[in-house]
MARPA-946836 format. One record per residue (C-alpha): residue in three letters; chain; x negated, y negated, z. Coordinates in Angstrom, 2 decimals, decimal comma, always signed. Layout:
{r: ALA; c: A; xx: X; yy: Y; zz: Z} $
...
END
This chain:
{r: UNK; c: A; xx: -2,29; yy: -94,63; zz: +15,60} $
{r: UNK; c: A; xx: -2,08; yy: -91,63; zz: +14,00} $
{r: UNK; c: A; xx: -0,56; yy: -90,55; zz: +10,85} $
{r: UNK; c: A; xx: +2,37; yy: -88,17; zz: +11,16} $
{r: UNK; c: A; xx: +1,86; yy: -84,66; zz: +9,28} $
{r: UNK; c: A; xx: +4,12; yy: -84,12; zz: +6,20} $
{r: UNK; c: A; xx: +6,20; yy: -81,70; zz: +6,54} $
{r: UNK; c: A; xx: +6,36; yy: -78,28; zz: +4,50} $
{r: UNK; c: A; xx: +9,01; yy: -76,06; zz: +3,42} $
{r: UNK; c: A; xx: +8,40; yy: -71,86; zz: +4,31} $
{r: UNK; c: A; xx: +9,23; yy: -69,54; zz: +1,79} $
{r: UNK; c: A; xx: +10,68; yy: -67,80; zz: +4,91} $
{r: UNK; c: A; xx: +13,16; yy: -70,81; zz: +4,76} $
{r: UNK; c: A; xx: +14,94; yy: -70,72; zz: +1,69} $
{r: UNK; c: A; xx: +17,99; yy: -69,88; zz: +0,11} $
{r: UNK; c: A; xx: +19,36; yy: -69,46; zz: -3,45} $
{r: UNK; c: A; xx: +22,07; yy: -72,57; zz: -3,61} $
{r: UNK; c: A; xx: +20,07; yy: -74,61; zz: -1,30} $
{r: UNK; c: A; xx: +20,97; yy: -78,12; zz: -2,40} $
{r: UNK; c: A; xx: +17,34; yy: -80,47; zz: -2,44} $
{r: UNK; c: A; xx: +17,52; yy: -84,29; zz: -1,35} $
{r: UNK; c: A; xx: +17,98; yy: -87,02; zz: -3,61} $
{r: UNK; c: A; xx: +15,37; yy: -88,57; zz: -5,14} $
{r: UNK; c: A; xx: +16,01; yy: -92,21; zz: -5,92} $
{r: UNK; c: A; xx: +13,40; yy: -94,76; zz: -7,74} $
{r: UNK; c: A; xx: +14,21; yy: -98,11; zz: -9,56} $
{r: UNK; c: A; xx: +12,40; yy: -97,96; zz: -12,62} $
{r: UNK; c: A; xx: +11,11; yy: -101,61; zz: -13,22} $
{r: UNK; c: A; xx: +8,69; yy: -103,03; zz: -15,70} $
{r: UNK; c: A; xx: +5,83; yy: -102,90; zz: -14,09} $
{r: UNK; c: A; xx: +6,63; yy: -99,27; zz: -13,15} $
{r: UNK; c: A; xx: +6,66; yy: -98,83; zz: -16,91} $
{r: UNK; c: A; xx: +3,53; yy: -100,58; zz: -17,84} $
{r: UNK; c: A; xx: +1,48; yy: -99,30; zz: -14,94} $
{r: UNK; c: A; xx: +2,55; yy: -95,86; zz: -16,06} $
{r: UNK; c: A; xx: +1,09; yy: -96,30; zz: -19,47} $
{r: UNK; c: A; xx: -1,96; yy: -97,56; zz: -18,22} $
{r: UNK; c: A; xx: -2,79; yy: -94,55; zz: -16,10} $
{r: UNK; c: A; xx: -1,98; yy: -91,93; zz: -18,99} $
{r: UNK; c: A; xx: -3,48; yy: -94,02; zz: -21,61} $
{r: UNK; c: A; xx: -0,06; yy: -93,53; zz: -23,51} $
{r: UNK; c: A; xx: -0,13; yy: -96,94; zz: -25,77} $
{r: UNK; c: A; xx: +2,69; yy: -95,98; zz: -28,02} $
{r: UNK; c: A; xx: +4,43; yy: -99,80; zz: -28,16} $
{r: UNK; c: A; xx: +7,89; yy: -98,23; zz: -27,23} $
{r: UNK; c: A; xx: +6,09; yy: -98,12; zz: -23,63} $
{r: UNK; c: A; xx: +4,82; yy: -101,45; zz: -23,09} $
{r: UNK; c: A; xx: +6,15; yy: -104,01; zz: -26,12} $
{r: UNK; c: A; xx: +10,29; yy: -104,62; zz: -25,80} $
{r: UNK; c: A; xx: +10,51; yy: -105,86; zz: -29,69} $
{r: UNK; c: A; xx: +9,02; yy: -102,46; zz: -30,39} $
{r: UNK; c: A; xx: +11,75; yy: -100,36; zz: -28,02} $
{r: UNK; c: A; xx: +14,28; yy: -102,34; zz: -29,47} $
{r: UNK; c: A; xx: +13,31; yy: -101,74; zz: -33,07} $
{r: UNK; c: A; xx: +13,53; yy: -98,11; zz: -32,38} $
{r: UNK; c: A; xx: +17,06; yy: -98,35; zz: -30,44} $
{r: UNK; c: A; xx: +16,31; yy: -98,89; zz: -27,26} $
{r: UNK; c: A; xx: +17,89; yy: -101,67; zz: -24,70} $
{r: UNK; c: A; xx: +13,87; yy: -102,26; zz: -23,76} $
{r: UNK; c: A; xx: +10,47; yy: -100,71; zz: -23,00} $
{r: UNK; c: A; xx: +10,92; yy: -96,68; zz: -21,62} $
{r: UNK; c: A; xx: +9,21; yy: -94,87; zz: -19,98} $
{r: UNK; c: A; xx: +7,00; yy: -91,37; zz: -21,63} $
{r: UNK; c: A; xx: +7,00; yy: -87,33; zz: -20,86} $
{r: UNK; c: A; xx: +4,50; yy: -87,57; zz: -18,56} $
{r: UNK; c: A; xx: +6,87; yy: -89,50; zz: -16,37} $
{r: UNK; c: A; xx: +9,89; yy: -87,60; zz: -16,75} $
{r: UNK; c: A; xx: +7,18; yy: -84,58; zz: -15,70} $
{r: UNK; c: A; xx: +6,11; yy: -86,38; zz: -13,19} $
{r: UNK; c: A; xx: +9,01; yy: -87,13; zz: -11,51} $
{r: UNK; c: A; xx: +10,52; yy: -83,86; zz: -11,53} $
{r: UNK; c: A; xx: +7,52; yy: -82,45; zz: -9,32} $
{r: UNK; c: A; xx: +8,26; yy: -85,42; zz: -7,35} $
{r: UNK; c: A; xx: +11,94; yy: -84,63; zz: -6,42} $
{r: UNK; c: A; xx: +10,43; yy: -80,68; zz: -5,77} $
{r: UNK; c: A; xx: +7,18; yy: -81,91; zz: -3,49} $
{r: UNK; c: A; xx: +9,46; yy: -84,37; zz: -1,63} $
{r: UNK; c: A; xx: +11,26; yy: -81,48; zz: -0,33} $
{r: UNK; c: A; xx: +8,97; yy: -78,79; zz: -0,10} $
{r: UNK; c: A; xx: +5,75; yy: -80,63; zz: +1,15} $
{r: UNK; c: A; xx: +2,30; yy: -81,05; zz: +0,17} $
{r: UNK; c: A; xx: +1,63; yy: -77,30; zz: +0,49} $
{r: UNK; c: A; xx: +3,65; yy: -76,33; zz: -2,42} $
{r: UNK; c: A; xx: +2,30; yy: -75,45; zz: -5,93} $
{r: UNK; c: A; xx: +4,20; yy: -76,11; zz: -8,90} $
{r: UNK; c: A; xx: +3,44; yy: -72,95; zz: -10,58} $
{r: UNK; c: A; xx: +5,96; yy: -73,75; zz: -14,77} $
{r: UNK; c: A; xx: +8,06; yy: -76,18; zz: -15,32} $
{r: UNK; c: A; xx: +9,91; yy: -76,39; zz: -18,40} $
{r: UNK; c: A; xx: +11,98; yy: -79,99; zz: -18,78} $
{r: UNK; c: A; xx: +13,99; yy: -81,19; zz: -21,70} $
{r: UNK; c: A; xx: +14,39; yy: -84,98; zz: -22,45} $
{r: UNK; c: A; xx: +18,06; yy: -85,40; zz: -23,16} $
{r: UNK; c: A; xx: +18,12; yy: -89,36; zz: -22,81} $
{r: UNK; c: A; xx: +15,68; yy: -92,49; zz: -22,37} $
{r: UNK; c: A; xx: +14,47; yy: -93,89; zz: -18,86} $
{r: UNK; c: A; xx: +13,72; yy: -97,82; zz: -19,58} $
{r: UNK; c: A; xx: +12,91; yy: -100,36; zz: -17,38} $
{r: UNK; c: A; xx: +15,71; yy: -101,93; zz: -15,42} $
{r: UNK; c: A; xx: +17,14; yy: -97,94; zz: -14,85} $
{r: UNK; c: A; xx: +17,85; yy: -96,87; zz: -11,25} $
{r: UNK; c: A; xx: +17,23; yy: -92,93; zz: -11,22} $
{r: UNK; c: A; xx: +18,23; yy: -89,72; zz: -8,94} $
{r: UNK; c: A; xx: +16,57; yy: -86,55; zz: -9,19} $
{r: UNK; c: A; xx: +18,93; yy: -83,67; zz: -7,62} $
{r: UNK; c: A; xx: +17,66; yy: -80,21; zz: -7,53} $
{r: UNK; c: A; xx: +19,20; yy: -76,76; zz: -6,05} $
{r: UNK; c: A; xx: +17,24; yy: -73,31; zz: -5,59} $
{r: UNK; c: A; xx: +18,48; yy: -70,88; zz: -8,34} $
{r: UNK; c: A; xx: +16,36; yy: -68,12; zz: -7,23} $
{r: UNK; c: A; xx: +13,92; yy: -66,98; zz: -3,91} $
{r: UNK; c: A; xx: +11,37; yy: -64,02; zz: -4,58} $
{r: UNK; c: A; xx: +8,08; yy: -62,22; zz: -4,15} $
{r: UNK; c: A; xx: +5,85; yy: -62,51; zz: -7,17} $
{r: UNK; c: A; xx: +4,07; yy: -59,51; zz: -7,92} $
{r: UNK; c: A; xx: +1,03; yy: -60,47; zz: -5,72} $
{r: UNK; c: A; xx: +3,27; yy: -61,24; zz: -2,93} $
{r: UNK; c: A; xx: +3,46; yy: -64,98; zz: -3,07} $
{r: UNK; c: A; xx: +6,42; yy: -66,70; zz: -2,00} $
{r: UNK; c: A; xx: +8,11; yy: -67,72; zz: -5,23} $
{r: UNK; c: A; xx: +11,33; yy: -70,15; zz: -5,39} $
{r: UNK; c: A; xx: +12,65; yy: -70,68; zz: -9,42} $
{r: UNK; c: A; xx: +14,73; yy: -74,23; zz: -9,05} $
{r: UNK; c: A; xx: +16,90; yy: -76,80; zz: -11,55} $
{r: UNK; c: A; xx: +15,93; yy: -80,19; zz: -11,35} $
{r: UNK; c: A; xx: +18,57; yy: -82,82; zz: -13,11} $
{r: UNK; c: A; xx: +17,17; yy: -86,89; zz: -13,47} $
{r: UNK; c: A; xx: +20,05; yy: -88,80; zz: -14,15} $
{r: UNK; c: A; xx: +20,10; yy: -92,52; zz: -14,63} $
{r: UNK; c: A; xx: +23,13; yy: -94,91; zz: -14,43} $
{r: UNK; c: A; xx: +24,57; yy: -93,56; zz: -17,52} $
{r: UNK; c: A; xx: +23,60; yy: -89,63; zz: -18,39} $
{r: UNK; c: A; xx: +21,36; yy: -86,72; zz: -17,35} $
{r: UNK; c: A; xx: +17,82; yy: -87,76; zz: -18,84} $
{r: UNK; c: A; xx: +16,31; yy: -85,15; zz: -18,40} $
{r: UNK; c: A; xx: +16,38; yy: -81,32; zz: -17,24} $
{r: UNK; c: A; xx: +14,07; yy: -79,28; zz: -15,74} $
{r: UNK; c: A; xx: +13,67; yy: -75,87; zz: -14,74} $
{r: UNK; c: A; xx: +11,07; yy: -74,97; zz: -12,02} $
{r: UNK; c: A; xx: +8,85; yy: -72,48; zz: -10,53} $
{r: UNK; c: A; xx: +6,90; yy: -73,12; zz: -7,26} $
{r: UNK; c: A; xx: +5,16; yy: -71,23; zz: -4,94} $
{r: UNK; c: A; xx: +5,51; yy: -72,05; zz: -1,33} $
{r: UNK; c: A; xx: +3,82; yy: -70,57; zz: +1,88} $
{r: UNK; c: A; xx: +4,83; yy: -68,17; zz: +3,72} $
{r: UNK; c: A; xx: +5,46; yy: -68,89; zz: +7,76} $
{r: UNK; c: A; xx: +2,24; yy: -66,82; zz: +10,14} $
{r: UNK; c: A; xx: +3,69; yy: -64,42; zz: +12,51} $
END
């Protein structure tokens, strides 16, 4: 059985107000803890509720390497594995904890030529959980352009 290809967005393709899929992801504990175990971020707010609690929080969050992370997941979803995040700029406005259900929603602000002639596609990324927009992001990528 073979696997099927991913596919890829063309620069060719795309539109300024181009609306990008939802991104959904239930943010659980474990997502949490296994998070701060691959970036080695031990800061107790991550991984010890008491902690998160003392500092205002319902219970553990997660860090900025997440809320990174899961912006270029909401772009590479919908562009494909072809696509290179070129800036992104986000701005934490809330806490993701554990126990959060989250959608990333993005649109295409802007579809260019860079000055070598790469495709370039500037694009706002919201994460919202239940309750508020978490976090903002503002994105450059640089997709390919379609042969022929």
């Amino acid at each position: 059985m073979t696997k099927p290809a991913l596919a890829q967005i063309h620069w060719d393709d795309v539109a300024a107000g181009f609306e990008l899929p939802v991104v959904s992801m239930e943010v659980t504990y474990k997502v949490c803890i296994l998070h701060v175990g691959a970036g080695w971020d031990y800061m107790p707010g991550h991984h010890n509720p008491d902690y998160a609690r003392a500092q205002g929080q319902p219970t553990v969050f997660v860090n900025t390497l997440f809320h990174q992370s899961f912006v270029d997941r909401v772009v590479t979803d919908w562009a494909g594995p072809l696509t290179f995040v070129n800036r992104r700029r986000i701005a934490m406005k809330g806490s993701i904890c554990a126990g959060d259900r989250i959608e990333g929603r993005g649109v295409v602000k802007r579809v260019y030529a860079s000055d070598d002639g790469d495709g370039r596609v500037d694009l706002d990324i919201v994460v919202r959980n239940q309750t508020m927009d978490c976090c903002i992001a503002e994105c450059t990528v640089t997709l390919p352009r379609r042969r022929g």
